[in-house]
C-alpha positions as CSV (number, residue, x, y, z in Angstrom):
1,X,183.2,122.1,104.8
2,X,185.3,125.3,103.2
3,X,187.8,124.7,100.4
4,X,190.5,126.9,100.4
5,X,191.0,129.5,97.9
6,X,193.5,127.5,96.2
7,X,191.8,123.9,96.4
8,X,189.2,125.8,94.5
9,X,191.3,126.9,92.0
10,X,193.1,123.8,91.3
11,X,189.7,121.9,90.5
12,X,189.1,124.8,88.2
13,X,192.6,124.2,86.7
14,X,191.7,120.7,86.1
15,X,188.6,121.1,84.4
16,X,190.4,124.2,81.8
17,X,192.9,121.3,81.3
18,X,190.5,118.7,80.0
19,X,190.0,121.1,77.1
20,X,193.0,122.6,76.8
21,X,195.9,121.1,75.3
22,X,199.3,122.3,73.1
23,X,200.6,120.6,69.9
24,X,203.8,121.6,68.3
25,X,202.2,124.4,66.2
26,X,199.9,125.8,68.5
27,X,201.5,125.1,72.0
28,X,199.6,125.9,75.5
29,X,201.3,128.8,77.2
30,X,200.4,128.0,80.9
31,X,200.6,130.8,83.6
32,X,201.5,130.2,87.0
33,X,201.5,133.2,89.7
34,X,202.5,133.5,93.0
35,X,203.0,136.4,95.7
36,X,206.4,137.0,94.8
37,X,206.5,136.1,91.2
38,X,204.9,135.4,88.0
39,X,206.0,132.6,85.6
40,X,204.9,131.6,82.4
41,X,205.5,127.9,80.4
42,X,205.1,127.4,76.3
43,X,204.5,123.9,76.4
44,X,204.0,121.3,73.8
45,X,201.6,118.4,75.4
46,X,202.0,116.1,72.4
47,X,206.1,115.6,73.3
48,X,206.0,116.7,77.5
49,X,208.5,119.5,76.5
50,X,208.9,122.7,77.9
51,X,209.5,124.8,74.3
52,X,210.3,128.6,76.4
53,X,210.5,129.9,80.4
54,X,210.3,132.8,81.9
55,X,209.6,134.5,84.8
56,X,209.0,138.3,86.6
57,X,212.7,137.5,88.2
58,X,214.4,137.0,84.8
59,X,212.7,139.7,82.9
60,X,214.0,142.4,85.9
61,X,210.0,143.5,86.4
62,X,208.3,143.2,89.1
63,X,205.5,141.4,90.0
64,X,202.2,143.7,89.4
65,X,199.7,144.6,86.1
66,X,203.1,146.8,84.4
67,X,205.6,143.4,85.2
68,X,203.0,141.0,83.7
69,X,203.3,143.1,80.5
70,X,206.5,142.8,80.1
71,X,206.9,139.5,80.8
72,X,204.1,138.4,78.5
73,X,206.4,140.8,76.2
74,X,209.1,138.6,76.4
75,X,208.2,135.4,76.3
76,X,206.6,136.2,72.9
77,X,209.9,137.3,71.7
78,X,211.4,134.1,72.5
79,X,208.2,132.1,71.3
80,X,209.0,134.1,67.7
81,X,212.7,133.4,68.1
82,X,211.5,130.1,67.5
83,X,208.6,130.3,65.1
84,X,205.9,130.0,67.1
85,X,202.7,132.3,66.2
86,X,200.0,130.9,67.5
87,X,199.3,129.5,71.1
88,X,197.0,128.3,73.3
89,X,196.3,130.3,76.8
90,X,195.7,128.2,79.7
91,X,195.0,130.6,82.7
92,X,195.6,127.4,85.3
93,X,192.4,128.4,87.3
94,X,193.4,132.1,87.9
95,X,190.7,134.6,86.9
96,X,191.3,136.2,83.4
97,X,191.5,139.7,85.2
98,X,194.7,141.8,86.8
99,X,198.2,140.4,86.1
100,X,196.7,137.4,83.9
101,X,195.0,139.5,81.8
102,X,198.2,141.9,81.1
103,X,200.4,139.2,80.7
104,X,197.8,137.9,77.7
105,X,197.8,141.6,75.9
106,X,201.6,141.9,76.5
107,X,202.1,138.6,74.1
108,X,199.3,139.9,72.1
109,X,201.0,143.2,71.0
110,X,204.6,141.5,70.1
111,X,202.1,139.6,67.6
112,X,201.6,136.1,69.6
113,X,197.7,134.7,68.7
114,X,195.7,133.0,71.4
């Protein structure tokens, strides 16, 4: 039997989330991507909350390698907004490669550690 593309990469999700996991200083920043958008979740597991959102749509980019940059841009300007230095990347299954990858050194260079 085939799995599909995205069956496969949900059971690698769930294996990067048994060892992954945000605390209020060091929250997981957790990239999703789809074909028309990118969007990108600070979260702190120990609480369930959502600490900052974004997405390609509300950061006027679009969604290729130069839009992941500037969205990784500015959700690290918002995660500094509110004091947060330090996180933890959680690629959800997606190959650390392309937009993933991008969106990683566009936090990086605002000064975000993973």
């Amino acid at each position: 039997m085939i799995k599909s593309r995205n069956k496969l990469r949900l059971h690698r999700k769930r294996r990067i989330r048994a060892k992954v996991f945000g605390t209020t200083k060091r929250p997981r920043m957790s990239v999703f991507r789809s074909l028309k958008r990118m969007e990108v979740q600070v979260i702190d597991d120990l609480k369930g909350n959502t600490l900052v959102f974004g997405d390609t749509k509300s950061a006027k980019a679009k969604n290729n390698i130069e839009g992941a940059r500037i969205l990784g841009k500015l959700i690290a300007k918002k995660c500094l907004e509110i004091k947060i230095k330090e996180a933890v990347f959680d690629r959800s299954g997606y190959k650390y490669h392309g937009k993933v990858k991008a969106l990683a050194e566009g936090a990086r260079e605002v000064g975000i550690k993973f």
